[in-house]
DSSP file (Angstrom, degrees, kcal/mol; ACC not computed):
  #  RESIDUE AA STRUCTURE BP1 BP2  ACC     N-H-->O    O-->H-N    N-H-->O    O-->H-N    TCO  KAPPA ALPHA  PHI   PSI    X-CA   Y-CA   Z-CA
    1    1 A X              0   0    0      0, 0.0     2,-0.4     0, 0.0    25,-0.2   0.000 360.0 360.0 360.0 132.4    0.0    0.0    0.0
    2    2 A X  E     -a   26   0A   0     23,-0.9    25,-3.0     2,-0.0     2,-0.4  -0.875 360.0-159.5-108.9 140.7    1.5    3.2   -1.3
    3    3 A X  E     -a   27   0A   0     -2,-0.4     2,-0.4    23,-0.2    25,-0.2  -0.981   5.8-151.2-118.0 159.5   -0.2    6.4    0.4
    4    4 A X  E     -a   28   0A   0     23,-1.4    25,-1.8    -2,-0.4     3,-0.4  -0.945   5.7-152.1 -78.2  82.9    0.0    9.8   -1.2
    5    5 A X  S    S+     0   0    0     -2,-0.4    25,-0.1     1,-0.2    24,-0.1  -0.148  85.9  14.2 -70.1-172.6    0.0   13.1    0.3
    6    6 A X    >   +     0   0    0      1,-0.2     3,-3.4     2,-0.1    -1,-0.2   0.709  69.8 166.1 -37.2  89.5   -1.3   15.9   -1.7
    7    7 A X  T 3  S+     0   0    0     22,-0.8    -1,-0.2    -3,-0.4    23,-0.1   0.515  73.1  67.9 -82.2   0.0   -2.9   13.5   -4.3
    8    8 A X  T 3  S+     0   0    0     31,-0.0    -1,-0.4     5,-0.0     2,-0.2  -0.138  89.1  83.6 -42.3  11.5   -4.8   16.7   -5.5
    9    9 A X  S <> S-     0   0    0     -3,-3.4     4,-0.7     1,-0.0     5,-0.2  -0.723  91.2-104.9 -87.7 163.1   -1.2   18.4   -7.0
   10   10 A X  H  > S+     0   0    0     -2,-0.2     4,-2.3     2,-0.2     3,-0.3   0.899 116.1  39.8 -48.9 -50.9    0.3   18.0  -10.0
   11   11 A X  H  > S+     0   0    0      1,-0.2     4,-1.5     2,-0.2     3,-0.5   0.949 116.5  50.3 -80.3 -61.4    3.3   15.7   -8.8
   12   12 A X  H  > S+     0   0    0      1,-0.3     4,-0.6     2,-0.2    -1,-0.2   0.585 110.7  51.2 -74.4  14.8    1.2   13.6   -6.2
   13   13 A X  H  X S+     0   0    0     -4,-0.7     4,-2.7    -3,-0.3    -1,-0.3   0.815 114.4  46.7 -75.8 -58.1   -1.5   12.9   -9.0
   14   14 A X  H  X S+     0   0    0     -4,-2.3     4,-1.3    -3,-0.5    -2,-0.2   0.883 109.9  48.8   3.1 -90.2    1.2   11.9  -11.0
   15   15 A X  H >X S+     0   0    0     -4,-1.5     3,-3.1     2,-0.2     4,-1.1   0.940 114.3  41.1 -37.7 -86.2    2.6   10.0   -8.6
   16   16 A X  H 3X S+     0   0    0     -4,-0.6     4,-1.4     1,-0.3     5,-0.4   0.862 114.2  59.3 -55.7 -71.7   -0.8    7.8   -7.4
   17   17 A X  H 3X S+     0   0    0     -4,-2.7     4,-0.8     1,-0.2    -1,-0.3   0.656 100.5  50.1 -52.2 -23.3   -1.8    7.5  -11.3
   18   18 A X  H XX S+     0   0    0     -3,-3.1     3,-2.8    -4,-1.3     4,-0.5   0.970 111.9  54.1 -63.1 -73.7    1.6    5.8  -12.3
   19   19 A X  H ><>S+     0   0    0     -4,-1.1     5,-2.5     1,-0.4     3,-1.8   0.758 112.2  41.1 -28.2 -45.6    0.7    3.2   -9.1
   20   20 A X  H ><5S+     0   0    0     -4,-1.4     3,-1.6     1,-0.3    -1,-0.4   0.785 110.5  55.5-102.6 -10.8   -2.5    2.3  -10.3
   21   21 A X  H <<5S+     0   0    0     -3,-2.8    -1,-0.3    -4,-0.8    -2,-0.2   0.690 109.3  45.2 -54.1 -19.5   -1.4    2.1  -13.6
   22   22 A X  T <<5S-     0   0    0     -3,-1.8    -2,-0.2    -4,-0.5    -1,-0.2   0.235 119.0-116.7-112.3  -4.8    1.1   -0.3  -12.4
   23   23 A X  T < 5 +     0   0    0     -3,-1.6    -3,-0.2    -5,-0.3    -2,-0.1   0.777  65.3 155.3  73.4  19.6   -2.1   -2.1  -10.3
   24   24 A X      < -     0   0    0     -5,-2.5     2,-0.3    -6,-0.2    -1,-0.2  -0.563  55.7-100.5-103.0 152.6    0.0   -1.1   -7.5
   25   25 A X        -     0   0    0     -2,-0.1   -23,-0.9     2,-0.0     2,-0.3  -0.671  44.5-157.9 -64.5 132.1   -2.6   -0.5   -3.9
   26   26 A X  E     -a    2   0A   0     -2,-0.3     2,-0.7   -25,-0.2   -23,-0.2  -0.914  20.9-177.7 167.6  77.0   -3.1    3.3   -3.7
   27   27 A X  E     -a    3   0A   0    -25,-3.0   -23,-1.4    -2,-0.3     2,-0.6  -0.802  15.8-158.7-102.1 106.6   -4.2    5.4   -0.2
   28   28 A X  E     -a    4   0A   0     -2,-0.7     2,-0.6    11,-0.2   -23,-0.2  -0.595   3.9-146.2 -94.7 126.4   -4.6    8.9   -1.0
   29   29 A X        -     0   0    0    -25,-1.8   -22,-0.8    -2,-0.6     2,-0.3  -0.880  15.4-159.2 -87.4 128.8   -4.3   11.7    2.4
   30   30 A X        -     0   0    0     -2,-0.6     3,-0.2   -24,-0.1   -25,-0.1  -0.905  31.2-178.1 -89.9 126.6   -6.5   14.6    1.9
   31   31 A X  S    S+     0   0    0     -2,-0.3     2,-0.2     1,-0.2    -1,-0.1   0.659  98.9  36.4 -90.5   1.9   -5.8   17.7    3.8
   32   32 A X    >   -     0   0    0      1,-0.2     3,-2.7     2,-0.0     4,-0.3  -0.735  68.7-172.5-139.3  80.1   -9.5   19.1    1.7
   33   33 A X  G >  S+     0   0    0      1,-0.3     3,-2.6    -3,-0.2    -1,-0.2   0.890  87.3  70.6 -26.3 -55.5  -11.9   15.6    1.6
   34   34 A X  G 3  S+     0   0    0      1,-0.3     3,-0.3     2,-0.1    -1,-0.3   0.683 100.2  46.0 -65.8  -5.1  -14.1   18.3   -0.8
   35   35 A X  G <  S+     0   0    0     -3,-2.7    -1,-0.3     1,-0.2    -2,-0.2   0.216  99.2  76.7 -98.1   8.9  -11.0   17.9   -3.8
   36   36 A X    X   +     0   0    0     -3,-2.6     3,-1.5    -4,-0.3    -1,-0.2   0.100  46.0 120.2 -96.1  53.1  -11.0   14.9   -3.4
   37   37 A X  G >  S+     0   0    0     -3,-0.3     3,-1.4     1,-0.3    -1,-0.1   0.811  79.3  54.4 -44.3 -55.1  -13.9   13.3   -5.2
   38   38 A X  G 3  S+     0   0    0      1,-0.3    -1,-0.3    -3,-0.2    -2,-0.1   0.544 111.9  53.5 -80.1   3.0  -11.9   10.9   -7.8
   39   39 A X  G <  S+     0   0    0     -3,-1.5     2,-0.6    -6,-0.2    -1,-0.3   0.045  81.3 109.0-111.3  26.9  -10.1    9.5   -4.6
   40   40 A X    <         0   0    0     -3,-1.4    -3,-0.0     1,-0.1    -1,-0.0  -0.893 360.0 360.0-125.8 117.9  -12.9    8.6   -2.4
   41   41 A X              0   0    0     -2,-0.6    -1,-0.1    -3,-0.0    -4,-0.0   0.413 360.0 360.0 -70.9 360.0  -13.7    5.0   -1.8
């Protein structure tokens, strides 16, 4: 399990879209739950 901090910026979108491109497990930290829509189980 990889997590992510600010998986709502450019590099840590990046980042968590290569993982799941790679199938890789993917836990994104939000410091703003409401931007993160496309990361919410």
């Amino acid at each position: 399990m990889y997590a992510i901090i600010g998986v709502t910026g450019h590099v840590g979108r990046a980042a968590a879209n290569l993982l799941l491109e790679k199938k890789l497990p993917v836990r994104a930290i939000l410091r703003n739950p409401v931007k993160g829509g496309k990361w919410e189980n």
